[in-house]
Structures are given as structure tokens and as C-alpha cells.
C-alpha positions in Angstrom: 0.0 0.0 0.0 1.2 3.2 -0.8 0.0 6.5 1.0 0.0 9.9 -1.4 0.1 13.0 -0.5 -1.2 15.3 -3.7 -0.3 18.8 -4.5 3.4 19.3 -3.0 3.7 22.1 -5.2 1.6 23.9 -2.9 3.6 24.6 0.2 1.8 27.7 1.1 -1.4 25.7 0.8 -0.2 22.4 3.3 -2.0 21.2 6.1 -0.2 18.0 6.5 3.8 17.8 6.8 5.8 15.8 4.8 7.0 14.8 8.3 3.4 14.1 10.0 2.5 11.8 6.1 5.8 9.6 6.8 5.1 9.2 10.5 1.3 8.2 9.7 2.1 5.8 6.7 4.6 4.3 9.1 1.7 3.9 12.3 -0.6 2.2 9.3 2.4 -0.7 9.1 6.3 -1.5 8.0 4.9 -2.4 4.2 3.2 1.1 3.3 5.2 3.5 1.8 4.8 7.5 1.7 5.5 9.6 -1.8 4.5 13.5 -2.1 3.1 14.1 -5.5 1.9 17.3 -7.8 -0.1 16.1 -10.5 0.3 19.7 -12.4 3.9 19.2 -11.6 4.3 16.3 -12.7 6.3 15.0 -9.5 6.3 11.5 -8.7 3.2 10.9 -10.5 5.1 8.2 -12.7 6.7 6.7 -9.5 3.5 6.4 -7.0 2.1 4.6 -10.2 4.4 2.2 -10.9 4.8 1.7 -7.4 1.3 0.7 -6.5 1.2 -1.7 -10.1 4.3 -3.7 -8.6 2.9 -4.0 -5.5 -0.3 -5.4 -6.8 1.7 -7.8 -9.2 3.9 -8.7 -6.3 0.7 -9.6 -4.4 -1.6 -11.6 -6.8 -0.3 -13.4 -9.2 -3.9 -14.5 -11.1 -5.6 -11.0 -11.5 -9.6 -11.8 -12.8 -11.1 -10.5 -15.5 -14.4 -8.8 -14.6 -15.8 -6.0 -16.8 -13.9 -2.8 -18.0 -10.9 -4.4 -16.6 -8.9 -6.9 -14.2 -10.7 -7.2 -10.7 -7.1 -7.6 -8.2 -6.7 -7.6 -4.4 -9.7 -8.0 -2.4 -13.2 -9.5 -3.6 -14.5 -11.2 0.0 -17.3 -9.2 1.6 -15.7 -6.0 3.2 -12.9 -6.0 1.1 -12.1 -3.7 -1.5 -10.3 -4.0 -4.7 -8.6 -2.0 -7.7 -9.2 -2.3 -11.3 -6.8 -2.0 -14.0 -8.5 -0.6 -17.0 
């Protein structure tokens, strides 16, 4: 899992510190990771996205089909789940 924190071009704008996102993507466990991103920027964008696709690769192997894309992760009752379009 990867935490994002969006708009980091906006410094004037921040309510959460680059410091206070690390510390809570490290309370939510050792395996989440923490990237600051500007979409108008362009910054890390790229990055977060690959990230999350190797993590979901990494963690199941047999992605379904399921319509308008792959259904991966999740699927029991309470669970959620990502598609890849």
C-alpha cells in the first residue's frame, strides 16, 4: 500500500507535513510507503504509479477479468479491490 500526498507544489497551501504523512504511513504498518506528488507538476506521478502496479503484481499473481478491466486484491465481503483498466 502506498499513502499519497497530492499537491506538494503547494507549500503555502499544506496542512499536512511531509514529516506528520511519513510518521502516519509508518503507524498504518512496515509495508506502506509514503510519496509527495503534484499532478500539475508532474512530481512522482510516474513513480506512485508504478509503485502501486508492482505491489499489486507482487501480491496476486492471477488478476480476474471482470468487466472494464482486471478485478485484483480483495473481492471477499468488506474487502475492497482496484481495477486496472
Amino acid at each position: 500500500m502506498t499513502l499519497v500526498g497530492n499537491k506538494c507544489d503547494l507549500p503555502e497551501s499544506r496542512v499536512v507535513s511531509e514529516e506528520q504523512g511519513r510518521q502516519l504511513a509508518a503507524e498504518m504498518g512496515p509495508s506502506v510507503g509514503f510519496v509527495e506528488t503534484s499532478a500539475k507538476e508532474g512530481i512522482n506521478v510516474t513513480k506512485v504509479f508504478e509503485d502501486i502496479v508492482r505491489n499489486i503484481k507482487a501480491n496476486d499473481k492471477k488478476p480476474k477479468p471482470v468487466a472494464g478491466g482486471l478485478k485484483v486484491g480483495g473481492g471477499k465481503k468488506g474487502h475492497r479491490f482496484c481495477r486496472i483498466l
